[in-house]
C-alpha positions, 0 to 999 in steps of 0.5 A: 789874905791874898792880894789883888794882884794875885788874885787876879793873876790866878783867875788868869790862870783858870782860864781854858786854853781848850773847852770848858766842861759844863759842870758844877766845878765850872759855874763856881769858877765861871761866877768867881771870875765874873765877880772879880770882874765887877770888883775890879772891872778887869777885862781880862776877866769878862773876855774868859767868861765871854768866851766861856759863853761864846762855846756854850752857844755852840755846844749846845748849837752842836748837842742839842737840848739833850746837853742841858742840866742843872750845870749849864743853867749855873754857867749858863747864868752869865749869858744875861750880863752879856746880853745886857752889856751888848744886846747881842741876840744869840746870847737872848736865844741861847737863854730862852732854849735853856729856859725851855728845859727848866720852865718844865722841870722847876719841880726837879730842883728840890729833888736829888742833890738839892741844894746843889740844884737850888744854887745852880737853877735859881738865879738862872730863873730869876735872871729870866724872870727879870730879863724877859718875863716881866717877872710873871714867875716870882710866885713860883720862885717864892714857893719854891724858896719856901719850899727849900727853907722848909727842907733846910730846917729839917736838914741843913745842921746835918749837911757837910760844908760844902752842901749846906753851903749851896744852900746858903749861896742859892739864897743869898744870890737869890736875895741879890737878884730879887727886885726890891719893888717887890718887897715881900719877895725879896725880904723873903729870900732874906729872911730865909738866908739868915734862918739858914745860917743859923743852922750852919755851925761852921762859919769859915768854909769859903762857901759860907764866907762868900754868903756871908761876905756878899749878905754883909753887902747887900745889907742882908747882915749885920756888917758889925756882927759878921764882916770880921769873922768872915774876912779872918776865915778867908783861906790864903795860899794854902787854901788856893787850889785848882779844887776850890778856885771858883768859890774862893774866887767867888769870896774875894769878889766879894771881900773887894766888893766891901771894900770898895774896889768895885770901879762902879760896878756895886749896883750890879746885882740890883740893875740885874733884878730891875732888868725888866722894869 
């Protein structure tokens, strides 16, 4: 088990002193690093996101909309806590151009690495939805988590760690997202989290951990039943590489979260679903 202090020291260390390349491997340690700066409302954290943001506004000002993909959606997501904390423009903006390209493209989620694509996409739309469209979309959203645990069934138990456990982050980040006024949706997405872990055999993989963790806290499972197993699967120094930082950074977020040292922020995932209330 790593502490505080280390594990803070080395979200300093993934810090880019150059430009941050707009992958997959990027939106983990991008959501990592934000989740350690709700638990521990560190600012050094905030300021290595907000700068991450910051060159994302100007790459895509530099590219084009020709830049956007799956990824920049799942690093992309961070623009709307911004938006919220300060109100600054460019960042509604830089939002809605990445909404443009996916509003045409919702059908492409499913397609290819898909539940990869389901982790990236889903919460950038639900964080739309609910920043700036009144929630008009939940239909579509609702349909395609549908969609997605349909496909899970017939796939999921077959799946490597690391592939299953998008699934399982798509959701449960979807679960956190979803306005509880709209009961049916939000159970839903829970319902569809927990068919979903059902079907994962392996438990201990930091993907499934962070699901778990974060399912724990928002009520989604039954603390009792999974909180223990899944702290003791928390991977320590070993386990600690430059390959796997963003979701162990993302877990540990969680596990500080549990055990309440979130500094006030524990509220942070439900005022992002009531954004547009």
């Amino acid at each position: 088990m790593l502490s505080e202090k280390e594990i803070i020291s080395y979200a300093e260390k993934m810090k880019q002193t150059e430009r941050w390349d707009w992958t997959t491997k990027t939106a983990l340690v991008l959501t990592g690093i934000w989740n350690l700066y709700e638990a521990y409302n560190h600012e050094g954290c905030r300021e290595t996101v907000k700068d991450a943001m910051d060159q994302l506004v100007q790459d895509l000002k530099d590219q084009g909309s020709e830049m956007i993909n799956f990824a920049v959606l799942g690093c992309g997501r961070h623009l709307f806590p911004l938006y919220r904390e300060n109100g600054e423009e460019i960042y509604k903006k830089t939002a809605c151009r990445l909404w443009q390209w996916i509003e045409s493209r919702q059908d492409a989620v499913l397609e290819g690495p898909w539940t990869e694509n389901l982790f990236l996409a889903e919460p950038f739309i639900l964080e739309y939805e609910n920043q700036f469209r009144g929630k008009e979309g939940y239909h579509q959203i609702q349909k395609q988590l549908a969609d997605a645990n349909r496909m899970a069934a017939e796939q999921l138990s077959g799946m490597d760690q690391e592939t299953s456990g998008y699934y399982l982050m798509a959701l449960i980040d979807s679960r956190s997202l979803i306005s509880e006024e709209v009961f049916d949706h939000y159970k839903n997405a829970e319902k569809y989290f927990k068919a979903g872990l059902k079907l994962v055999d392996d438990k201990t993989s930091p993907y499934a951990v962070y699901s778990v963790l974060k399912g724990c806290r928002l009520g989604a499972l039954l603390a009792e039943k999974y909180q223990e197993a899944a702290e003791q699967s928390l991977p320590d120094h070993e386990g600690l590489t430059d390959e796997c930082a963003g979701i162990m950074l993302m877990a540990y977020g969680e596990y500080a979260k549990l055990h309440g040292k979130d500094a006030g922020c524990s509220s942070l995932d439900q005022s992002a679903a009531k954004a547009a209330d």
